[in-house]
N, CA, C and O atoms as a MOPAC input file, in Angstrom:
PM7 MOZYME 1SCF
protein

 N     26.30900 1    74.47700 1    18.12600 1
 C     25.85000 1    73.34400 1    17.35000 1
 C     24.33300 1    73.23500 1    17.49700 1
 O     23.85000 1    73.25700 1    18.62900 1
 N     23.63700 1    73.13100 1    16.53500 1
 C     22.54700 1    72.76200 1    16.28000 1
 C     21.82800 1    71.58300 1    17.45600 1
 O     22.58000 1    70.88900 1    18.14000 1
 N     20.19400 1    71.46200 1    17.58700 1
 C     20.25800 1    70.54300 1    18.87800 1
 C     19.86100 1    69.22400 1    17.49400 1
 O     19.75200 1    69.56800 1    16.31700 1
 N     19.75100 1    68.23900 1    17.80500 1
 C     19.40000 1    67.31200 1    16.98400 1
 C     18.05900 1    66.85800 1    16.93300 1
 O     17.73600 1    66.23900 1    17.94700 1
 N     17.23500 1    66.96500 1    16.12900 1
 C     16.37300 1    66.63100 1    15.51200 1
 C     15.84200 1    65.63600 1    15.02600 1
 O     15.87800 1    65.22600 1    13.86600 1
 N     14.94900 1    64.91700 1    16.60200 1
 C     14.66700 1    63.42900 1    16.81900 1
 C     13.75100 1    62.92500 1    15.86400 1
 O     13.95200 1    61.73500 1    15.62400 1
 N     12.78600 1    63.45000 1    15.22100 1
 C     11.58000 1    63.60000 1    14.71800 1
 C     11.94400 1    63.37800 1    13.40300 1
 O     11.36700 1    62.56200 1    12.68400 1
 N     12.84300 1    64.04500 1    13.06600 1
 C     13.25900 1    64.59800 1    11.58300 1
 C     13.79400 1    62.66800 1    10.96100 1
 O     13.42200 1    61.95300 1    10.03000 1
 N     15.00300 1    62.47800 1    12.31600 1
 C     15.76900 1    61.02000 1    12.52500 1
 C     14.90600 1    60.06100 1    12.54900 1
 O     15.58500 1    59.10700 1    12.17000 1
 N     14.25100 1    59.81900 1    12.67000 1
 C     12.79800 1    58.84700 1    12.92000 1
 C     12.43900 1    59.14500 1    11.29700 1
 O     12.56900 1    58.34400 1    10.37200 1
 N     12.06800 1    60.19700 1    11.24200 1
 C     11.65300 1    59.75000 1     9.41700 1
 C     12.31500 1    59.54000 1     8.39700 1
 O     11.93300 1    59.20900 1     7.27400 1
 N     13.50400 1    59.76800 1     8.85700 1
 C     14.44900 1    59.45800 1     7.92900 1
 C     14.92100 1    58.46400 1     7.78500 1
 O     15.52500 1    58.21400 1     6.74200 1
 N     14.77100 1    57.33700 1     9.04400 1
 C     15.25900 1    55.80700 1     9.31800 1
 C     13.81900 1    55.29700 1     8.49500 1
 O     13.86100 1    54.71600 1     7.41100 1
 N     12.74800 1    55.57500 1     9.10900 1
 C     11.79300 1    54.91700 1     8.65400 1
 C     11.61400 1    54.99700 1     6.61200 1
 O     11.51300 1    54.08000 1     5.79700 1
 N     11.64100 1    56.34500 1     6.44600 1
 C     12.04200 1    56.25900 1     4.87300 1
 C     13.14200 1    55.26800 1     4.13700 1
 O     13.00100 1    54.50300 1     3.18300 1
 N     14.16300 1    55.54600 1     4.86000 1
 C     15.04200 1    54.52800 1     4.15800 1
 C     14.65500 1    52.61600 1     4.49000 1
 O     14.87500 1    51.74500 1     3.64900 1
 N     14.22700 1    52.42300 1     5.49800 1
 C     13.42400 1    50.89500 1     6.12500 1
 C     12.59400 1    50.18300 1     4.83100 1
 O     12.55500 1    49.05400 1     4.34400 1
 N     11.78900 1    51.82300 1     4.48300 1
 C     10.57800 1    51.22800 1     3.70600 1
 C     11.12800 1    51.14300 1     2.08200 1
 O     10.94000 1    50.24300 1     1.26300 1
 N     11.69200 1    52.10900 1     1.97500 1
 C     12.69900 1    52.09500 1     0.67700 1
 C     13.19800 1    51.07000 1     0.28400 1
 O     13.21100 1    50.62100 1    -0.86200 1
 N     13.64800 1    50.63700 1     1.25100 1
 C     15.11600 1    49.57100 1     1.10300 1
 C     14.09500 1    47.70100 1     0.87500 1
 O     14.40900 1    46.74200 1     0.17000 1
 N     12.90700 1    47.88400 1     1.80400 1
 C     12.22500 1    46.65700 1     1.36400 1
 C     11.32700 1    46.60000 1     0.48500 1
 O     10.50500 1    45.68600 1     0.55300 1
 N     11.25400 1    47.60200 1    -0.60400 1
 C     10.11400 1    47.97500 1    -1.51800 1
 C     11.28700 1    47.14200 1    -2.96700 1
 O     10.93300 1    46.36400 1    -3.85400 1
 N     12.69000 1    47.71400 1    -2.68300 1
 C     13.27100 1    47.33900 1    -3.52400 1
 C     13.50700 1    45.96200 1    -4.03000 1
 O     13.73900 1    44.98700 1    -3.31600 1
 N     13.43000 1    45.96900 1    -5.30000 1
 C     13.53300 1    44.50400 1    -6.03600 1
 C     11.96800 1    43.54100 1    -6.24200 1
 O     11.80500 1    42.64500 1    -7.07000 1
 N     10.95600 1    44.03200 1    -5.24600 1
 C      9.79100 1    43.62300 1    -4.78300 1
 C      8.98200 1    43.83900 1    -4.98300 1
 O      8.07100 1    43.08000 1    -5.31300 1
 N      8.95000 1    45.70900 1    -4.79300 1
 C      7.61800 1    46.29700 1    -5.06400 1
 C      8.03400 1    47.98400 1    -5.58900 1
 O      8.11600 1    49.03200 1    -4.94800 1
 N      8.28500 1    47.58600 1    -7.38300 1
 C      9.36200 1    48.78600 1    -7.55000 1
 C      8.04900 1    49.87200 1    -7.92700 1
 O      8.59300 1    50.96400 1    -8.09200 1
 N      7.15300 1    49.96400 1    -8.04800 1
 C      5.79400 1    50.33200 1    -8.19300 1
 C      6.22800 1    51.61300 1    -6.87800 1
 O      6.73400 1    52.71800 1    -7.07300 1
 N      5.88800 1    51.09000 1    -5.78300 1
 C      6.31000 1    51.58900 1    -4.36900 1
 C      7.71800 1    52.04800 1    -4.62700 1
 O      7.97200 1    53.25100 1    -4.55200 1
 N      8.42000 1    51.38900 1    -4.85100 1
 C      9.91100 1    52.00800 1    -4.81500 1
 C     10.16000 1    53.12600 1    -5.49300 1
 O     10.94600 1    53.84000 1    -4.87100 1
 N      9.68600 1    53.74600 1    -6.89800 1
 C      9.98500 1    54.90800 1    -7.51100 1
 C      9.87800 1    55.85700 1    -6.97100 1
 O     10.84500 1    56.59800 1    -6.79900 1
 N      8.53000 1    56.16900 1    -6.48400 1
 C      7.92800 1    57.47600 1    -6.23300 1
 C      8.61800 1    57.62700 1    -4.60800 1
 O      8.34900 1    58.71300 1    -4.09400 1
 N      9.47500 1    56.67300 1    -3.73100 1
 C     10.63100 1    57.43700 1    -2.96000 1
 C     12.00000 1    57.66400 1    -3.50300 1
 O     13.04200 1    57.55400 1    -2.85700 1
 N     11.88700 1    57.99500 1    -4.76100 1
 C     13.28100 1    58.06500 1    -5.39000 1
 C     13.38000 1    59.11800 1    -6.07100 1
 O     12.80700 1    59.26600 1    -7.15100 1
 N     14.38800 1    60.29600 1    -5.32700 1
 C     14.28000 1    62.03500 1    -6.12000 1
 C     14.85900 1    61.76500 1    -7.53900 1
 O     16.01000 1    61.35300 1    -7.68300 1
 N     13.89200 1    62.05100 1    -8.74000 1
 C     14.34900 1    62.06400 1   -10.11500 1
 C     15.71700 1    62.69800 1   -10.43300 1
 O     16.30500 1    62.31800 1   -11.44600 1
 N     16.29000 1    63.68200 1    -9.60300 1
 C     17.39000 1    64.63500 1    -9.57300 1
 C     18.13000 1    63.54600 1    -8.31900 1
 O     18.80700 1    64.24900 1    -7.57000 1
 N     18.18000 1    62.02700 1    -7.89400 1
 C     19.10100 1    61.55000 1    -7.19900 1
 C     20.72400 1    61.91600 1    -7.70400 1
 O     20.99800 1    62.20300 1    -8.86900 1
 N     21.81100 1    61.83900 1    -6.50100 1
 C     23.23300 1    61.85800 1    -6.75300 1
 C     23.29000 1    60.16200 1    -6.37500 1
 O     22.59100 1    59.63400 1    -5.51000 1
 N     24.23800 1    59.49600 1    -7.19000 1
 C     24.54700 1    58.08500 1    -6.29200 1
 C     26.32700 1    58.26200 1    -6.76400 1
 O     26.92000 1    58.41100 1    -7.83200 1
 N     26.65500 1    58.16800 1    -5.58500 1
 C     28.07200 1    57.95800 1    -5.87400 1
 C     28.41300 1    56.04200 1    -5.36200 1
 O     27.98800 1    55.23000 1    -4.54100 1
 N     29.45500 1    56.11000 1    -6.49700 1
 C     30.07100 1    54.45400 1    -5.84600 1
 C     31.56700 1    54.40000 1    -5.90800 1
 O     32.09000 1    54.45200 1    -7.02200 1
 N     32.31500 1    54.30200 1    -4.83400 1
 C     33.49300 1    54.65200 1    -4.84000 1
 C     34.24300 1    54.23900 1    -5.38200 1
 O     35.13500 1    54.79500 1    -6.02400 1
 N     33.85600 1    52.32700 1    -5.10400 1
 C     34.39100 1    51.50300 1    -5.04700 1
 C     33.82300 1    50.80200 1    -7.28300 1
 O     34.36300 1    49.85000 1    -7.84700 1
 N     33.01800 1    51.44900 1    -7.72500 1
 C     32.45800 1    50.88300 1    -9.05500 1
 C     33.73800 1    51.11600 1   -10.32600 1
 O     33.61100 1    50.52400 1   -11.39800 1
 N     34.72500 1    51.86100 1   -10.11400 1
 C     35.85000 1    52.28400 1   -11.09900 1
 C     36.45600 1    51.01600 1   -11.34100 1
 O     36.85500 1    50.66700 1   -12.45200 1
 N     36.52900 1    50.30400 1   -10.27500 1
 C     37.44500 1    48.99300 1   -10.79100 1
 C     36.65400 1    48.12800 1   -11.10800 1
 O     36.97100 1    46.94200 1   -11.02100 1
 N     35.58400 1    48.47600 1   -11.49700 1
 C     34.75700 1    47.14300 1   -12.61400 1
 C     34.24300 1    47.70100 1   -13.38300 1
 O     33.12400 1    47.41400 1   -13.80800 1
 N     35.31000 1    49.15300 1   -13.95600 1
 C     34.30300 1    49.59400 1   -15.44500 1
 C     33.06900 1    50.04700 1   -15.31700 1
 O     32.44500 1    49.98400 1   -16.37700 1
 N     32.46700 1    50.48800 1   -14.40400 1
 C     31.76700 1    51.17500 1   -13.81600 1
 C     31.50300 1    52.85500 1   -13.43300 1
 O     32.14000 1    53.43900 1   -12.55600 1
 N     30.59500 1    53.39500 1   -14.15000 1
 C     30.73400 1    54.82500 1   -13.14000 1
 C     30.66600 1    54.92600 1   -11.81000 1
 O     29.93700 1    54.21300 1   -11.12000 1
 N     31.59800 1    56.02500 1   -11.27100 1
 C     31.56900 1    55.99400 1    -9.66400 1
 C     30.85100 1    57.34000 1    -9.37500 1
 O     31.01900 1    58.06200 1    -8.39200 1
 N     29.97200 1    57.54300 1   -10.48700 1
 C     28.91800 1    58.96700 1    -9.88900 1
 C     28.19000 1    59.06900 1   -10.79200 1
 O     28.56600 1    59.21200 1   -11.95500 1
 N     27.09100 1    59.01800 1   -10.44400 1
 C     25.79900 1    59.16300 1   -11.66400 1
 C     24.98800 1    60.34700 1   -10.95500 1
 O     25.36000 1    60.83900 1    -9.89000 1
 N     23.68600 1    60.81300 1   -11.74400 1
 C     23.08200 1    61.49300 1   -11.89000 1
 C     21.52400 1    61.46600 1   -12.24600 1
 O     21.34100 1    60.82700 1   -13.28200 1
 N     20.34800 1    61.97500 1   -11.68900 1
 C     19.09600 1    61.51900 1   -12.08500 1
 C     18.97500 1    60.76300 1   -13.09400 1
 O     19.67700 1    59.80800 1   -12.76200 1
 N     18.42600 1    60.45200 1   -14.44600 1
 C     18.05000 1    59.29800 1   -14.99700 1
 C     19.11600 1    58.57100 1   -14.97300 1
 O     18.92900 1    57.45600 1   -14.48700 1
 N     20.49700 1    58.86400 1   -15.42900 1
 C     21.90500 1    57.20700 1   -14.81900 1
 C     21.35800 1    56.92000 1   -13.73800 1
 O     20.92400 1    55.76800 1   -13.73700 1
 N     21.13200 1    57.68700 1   -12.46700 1
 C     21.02600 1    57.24800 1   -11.58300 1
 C     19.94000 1    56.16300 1   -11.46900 1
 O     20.19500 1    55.00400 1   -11.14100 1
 N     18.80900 1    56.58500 1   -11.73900 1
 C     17.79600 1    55.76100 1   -11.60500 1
 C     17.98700 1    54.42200 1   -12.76300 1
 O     17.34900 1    53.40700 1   -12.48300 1
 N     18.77200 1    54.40000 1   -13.94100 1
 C     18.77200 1    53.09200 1   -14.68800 1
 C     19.55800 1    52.14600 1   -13.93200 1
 O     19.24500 1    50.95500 1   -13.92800 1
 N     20.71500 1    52.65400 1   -13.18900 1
 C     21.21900 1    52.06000 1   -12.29800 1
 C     20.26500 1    50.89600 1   -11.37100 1
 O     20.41700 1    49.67700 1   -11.45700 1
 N     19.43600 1    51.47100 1   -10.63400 1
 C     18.68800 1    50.93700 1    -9.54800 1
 C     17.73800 1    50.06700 1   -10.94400 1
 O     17.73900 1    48.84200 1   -11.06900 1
 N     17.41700 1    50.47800 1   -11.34100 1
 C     16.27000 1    49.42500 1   -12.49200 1
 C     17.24700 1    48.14700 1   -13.17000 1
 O     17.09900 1    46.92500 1   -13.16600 1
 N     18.00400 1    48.78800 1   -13.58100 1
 C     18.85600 1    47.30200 1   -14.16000 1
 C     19.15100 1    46.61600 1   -12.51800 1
 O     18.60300 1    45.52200 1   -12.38000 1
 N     19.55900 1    46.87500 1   -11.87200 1
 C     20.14800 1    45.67200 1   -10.43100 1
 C     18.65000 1    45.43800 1   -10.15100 1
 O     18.45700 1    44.49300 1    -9.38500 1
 N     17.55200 1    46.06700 1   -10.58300 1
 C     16.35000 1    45.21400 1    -9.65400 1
 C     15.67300 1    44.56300 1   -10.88600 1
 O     15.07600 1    43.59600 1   -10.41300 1
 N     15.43800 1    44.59800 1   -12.34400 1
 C     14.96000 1    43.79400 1   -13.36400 1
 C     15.53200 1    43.09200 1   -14.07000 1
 O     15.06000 1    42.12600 1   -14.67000 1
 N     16.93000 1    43.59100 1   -14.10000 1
 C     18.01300 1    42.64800 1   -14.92100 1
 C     18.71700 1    41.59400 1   -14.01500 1
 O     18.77300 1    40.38000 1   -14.20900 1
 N     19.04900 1    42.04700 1   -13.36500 1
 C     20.01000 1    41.13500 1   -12.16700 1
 C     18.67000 1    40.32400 1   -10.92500 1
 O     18.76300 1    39.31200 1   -10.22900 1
 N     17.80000 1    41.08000 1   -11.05900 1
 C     16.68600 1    40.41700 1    -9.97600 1
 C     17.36800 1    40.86700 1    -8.21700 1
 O     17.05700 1    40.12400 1    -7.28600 1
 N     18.13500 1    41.91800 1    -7.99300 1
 C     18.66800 1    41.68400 1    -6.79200 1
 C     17.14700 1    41.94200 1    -6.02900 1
 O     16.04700 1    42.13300 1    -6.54800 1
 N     17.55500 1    41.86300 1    -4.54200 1
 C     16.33800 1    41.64300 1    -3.77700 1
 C     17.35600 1    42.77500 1    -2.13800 1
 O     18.56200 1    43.00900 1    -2.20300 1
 N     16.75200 1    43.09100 1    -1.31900 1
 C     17.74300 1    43.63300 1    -0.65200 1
 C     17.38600 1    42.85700 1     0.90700 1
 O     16.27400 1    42.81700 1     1.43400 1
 N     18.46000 1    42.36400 1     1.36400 1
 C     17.66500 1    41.74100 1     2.91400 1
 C     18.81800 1    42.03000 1     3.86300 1
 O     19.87700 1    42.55300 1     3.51500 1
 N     18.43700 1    41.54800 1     5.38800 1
 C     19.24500 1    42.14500 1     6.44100 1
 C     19.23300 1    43.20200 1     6.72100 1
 O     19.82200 1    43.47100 1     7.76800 1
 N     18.52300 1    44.43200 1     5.90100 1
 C     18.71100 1    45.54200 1     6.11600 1
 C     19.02000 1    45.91100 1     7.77900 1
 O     18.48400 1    45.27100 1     8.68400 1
 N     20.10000 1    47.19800 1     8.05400 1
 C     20.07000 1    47.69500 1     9.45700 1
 C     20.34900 1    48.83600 1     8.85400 1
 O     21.22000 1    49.09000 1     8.02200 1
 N     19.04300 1    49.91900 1     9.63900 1
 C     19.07100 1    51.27400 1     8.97200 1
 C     19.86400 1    51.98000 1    10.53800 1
 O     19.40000 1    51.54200 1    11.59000 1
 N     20.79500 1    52.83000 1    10.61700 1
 C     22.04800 1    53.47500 1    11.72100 1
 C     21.37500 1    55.12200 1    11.77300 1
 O     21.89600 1    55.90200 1    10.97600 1
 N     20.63900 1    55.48700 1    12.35800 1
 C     20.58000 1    57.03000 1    12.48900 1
 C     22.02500 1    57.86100 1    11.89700 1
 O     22.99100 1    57.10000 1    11.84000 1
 N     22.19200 1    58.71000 1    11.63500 1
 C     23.78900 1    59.53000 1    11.70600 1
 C     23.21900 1    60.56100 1    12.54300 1
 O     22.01700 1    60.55600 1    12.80800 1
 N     24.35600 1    61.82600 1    13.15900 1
 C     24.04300 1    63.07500 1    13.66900 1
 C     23.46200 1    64.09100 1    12.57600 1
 O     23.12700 1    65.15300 1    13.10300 1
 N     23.27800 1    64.05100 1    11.36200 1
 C     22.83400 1    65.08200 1    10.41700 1
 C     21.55800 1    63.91200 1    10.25800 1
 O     21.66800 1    62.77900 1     9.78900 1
 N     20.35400 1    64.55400 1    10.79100 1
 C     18.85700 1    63.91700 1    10.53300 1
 C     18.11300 1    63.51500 1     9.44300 1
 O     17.04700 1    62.90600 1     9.35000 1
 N     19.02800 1    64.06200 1     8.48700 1
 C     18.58200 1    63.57500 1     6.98700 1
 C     19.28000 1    62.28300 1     6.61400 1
 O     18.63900 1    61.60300 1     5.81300 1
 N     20.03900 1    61.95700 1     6.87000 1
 C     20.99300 1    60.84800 1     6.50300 1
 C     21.12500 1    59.63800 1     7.54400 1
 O     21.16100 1    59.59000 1     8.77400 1
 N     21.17700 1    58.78600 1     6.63800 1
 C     21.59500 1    57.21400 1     7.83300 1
 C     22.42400 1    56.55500 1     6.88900 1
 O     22.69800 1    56.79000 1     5.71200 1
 N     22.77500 1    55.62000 1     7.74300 1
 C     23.62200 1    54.55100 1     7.53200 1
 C     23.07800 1    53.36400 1     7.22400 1
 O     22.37600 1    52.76400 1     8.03800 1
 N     23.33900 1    52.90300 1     6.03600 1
 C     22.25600 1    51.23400 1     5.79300 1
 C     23.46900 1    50.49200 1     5.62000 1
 O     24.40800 1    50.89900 1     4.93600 1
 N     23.45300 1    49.54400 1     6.15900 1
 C     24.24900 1    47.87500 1     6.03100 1
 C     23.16800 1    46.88900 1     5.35200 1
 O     22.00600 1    46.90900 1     5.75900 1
 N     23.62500 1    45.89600 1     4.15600 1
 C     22.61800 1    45.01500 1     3.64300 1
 C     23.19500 1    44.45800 1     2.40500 1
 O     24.08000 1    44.90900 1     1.67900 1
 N     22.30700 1    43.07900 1     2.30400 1
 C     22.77400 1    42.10200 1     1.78100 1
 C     22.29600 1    42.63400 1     0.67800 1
 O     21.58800 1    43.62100 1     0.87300 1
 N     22.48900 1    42.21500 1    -0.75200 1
 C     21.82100 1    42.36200 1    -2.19100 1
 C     22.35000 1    40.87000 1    -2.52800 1
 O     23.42900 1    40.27800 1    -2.57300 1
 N     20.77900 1    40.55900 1    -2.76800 1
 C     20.89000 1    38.78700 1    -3.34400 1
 C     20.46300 1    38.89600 1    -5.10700 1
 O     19.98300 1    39.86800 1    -5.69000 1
 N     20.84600 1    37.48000 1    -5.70000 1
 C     20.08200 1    37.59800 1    -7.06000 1
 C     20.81700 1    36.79700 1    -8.01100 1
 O     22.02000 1    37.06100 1    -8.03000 1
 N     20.49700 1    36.04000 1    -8.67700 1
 C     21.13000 1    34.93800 1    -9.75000 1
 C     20.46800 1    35.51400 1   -11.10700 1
 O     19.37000 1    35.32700 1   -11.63100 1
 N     21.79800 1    36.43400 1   -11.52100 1
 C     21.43700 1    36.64200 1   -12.91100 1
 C     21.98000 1    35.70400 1   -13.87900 1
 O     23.14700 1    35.32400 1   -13.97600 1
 N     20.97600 1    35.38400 1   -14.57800 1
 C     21.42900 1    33.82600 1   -15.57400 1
 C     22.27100 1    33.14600 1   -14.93900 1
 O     23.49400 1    33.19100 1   -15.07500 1
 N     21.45300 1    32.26300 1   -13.97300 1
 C     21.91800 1    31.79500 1   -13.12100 1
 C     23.10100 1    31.60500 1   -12.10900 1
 O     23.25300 1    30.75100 1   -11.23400 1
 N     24.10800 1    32.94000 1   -12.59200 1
 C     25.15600 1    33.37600 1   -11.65300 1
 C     24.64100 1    33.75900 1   -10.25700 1
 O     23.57400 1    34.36800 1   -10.32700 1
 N     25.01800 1    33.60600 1    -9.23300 1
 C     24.79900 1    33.91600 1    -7.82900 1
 C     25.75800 1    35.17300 1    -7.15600 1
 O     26.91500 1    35.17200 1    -6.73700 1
 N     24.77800 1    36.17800 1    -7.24800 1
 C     25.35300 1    37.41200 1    -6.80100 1
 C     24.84200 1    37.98900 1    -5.22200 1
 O     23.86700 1    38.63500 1    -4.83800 1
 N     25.80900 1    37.50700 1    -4.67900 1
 C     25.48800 1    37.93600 1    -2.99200 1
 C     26.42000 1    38.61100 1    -2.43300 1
 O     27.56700 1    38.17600 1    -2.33300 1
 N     25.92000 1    40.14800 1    -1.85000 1
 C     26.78600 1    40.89000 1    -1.81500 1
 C     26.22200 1    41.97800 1    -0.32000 1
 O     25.25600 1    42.57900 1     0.14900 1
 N     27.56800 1    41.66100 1    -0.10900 1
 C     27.37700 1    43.17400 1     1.58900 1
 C     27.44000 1    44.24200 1     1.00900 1
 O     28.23100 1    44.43000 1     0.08500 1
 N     26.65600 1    45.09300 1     1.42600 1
 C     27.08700 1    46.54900 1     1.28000 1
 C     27.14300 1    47.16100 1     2.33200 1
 O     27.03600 1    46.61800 1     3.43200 1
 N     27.42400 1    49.11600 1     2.03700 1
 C     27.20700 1    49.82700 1     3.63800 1
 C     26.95700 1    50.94100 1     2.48600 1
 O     27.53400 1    50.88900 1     1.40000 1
 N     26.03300 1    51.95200 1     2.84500 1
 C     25.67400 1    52.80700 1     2.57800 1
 C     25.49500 1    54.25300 1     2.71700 1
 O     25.47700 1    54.41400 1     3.93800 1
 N     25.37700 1    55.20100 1     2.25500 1
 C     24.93500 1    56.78000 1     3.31300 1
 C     23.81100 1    57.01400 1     2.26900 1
 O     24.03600 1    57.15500 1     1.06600 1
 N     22.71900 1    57.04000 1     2.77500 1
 C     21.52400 1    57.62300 1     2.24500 1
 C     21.29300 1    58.99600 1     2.75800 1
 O     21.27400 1    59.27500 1     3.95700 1
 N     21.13300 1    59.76500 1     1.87200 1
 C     20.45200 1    61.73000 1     2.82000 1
 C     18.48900 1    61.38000 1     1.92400 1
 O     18.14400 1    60.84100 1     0.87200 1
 N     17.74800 1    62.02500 1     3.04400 1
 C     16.38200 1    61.60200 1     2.12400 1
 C     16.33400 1    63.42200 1     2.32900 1
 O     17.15000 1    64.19200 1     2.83500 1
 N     14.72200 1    63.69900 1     1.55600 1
 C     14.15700 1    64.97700 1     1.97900 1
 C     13.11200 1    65.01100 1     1.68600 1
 O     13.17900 1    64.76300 1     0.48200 1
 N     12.03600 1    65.15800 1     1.93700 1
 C     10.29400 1    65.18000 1     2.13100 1
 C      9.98800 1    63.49700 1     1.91300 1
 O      9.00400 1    62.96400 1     1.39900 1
 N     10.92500 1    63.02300 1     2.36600 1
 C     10.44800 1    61.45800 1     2.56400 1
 C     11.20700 1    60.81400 1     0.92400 1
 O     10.74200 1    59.76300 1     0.48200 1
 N     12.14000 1    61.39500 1     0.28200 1
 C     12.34000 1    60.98900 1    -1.05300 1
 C     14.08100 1    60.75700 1    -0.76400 1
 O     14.67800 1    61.47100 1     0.04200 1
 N     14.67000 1    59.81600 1    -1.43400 1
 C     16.10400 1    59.38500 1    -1.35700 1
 C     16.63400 1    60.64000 1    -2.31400 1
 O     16.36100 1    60.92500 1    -3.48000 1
 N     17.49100 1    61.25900 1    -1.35200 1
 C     18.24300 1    62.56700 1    -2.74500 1
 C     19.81000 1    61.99600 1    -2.86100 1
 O     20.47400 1    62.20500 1    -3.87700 1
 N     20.25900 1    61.35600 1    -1.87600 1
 C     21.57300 1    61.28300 1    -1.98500 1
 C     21.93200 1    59.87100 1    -1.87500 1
 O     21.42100 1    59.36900 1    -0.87400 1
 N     22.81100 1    58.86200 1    -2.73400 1
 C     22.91900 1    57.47100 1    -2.48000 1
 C     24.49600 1    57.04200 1    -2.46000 1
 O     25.20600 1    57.08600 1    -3.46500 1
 N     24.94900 1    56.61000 1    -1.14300 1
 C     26.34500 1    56.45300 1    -1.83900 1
 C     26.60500 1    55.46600 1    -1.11900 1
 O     26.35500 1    55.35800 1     0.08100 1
 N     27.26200 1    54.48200 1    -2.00600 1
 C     27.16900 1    52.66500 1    -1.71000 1
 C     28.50400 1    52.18800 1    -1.80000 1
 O     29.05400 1    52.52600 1    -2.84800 1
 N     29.47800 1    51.22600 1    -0.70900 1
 C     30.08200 1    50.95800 1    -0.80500 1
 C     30.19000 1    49.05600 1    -0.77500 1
 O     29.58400 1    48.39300 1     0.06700 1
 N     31.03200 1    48.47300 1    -1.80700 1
 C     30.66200 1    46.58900 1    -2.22400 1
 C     31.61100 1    46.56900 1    -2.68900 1
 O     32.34200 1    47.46300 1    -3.11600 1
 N     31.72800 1    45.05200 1    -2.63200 1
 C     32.93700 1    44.24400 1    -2.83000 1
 C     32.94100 1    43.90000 1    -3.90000 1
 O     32.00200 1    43.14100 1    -4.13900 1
 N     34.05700 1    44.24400 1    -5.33500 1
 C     34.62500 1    44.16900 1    -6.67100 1
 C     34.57600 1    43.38500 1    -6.91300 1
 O     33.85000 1    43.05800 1    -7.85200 1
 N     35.63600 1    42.15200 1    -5.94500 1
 C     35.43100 1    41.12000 1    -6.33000 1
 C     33.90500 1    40.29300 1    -6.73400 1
 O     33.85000 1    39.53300 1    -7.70100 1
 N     32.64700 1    40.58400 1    -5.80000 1
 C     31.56500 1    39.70600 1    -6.03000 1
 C     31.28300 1    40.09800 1    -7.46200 1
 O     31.06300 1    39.28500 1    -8.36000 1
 N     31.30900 1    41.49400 1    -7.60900 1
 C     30.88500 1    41.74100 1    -9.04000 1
 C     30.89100 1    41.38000 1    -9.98400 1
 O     29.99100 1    41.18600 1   -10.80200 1
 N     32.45900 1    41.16300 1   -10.01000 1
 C     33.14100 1    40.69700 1   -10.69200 1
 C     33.16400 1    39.36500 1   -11.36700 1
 O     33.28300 1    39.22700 1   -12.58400 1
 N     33.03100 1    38.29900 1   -10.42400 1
 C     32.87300 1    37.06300 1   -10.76300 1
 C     31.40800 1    36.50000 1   -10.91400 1
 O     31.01500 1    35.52800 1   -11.55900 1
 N     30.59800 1    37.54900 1    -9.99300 1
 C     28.58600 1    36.86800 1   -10.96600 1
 C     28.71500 1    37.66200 1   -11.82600 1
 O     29.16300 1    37.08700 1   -12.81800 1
 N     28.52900 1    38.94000 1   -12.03500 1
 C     28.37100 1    39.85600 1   -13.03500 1
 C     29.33900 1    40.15700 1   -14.37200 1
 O     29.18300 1    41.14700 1   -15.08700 1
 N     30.23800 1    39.26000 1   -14.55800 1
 C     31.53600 1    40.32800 1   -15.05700 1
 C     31.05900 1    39.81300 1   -16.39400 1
 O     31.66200 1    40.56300 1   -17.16200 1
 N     30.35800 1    39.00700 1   -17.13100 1
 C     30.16100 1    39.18900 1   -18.71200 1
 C     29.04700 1    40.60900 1   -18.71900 1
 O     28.75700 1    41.19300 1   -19.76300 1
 N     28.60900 1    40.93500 1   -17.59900 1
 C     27.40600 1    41.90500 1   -18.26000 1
 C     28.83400 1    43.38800 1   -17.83800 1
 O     28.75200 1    44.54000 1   -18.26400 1
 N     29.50200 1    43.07200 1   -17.31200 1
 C     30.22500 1    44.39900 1   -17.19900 1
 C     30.69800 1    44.81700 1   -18.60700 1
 O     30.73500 1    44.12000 1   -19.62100 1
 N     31.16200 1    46.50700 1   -18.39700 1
 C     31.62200 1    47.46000 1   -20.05300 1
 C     33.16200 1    46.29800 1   -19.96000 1
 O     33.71100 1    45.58100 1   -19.12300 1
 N     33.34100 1    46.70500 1   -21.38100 1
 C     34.87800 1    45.86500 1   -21.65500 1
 C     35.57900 1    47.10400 1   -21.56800 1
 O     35.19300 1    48.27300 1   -21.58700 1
 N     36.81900 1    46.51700 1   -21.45600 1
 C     38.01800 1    47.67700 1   -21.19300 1
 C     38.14700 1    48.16000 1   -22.18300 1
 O     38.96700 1    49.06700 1   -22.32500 1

């Protein structure tokens, strides 16, 4: 086994730290850590009419609509090292009253970064919240 790669883990927490509070805030800052070729998977997005895997530009309209349309904001963040140095674990709140619905929501995450850029995003949240702030902007069946 490989030895682990403290250095590598450190920039990879710190990338995702700065990522994660740029979002909703300072999307200026936020793009240019975001690989144009991102994967975001969502496991849990099928049961609200939702794709559960996007791809560079889906991917990225994704993150632009929840931070200009919905206004989310991201707080609490706790970024988790993993044993593969590219990747961590994020836990965090996503706040935001779109037309005046109140959307507050836990998540847990696996981020992989690489030269300091998010390549891999995969987010797991609760249907229900979606559901009940968001569900007129959701696809119809």
């Amino acid at each position: 086994m490989a030895e682990f790669d403290k250095a590598t883990s450190d920039r990879t927490v710190a990338a995702a730290e700065k990522l994660m509070a740029a979002f909703g805030r300072d999307m200026d800052s936020f793009w240019p850590m975001v690989s144009p070729d991102l994967h975001m998977d969502l496991p849990f997005a099928g049961t609200v009419r939702m794709p559960t895997e996007l791809h560079g530009k889906d991917a990225l309209e994704m993150f632009r609509t929840a931070a200009e349309v919905f206004d989310v904001k991201f707080n609490s963040v706790v970024v988790t090292p993993l044993a593969d140095p590219y990747r961590v674990l994020v836990e965090y709140r996503g706040y935001g009253e779109p037309q005046g619905a109140i959307y507050d929501q836990m998540y847990v995450g696996v981020h992989e970064y690489r030269d300091g850029k998010l390549v891999y995003y995969k987010e797991y949240f609760d249907t229900g919240v979606v559901i009940n702030a968001l569900g007129a902007f959701l696809p119809a069946e």
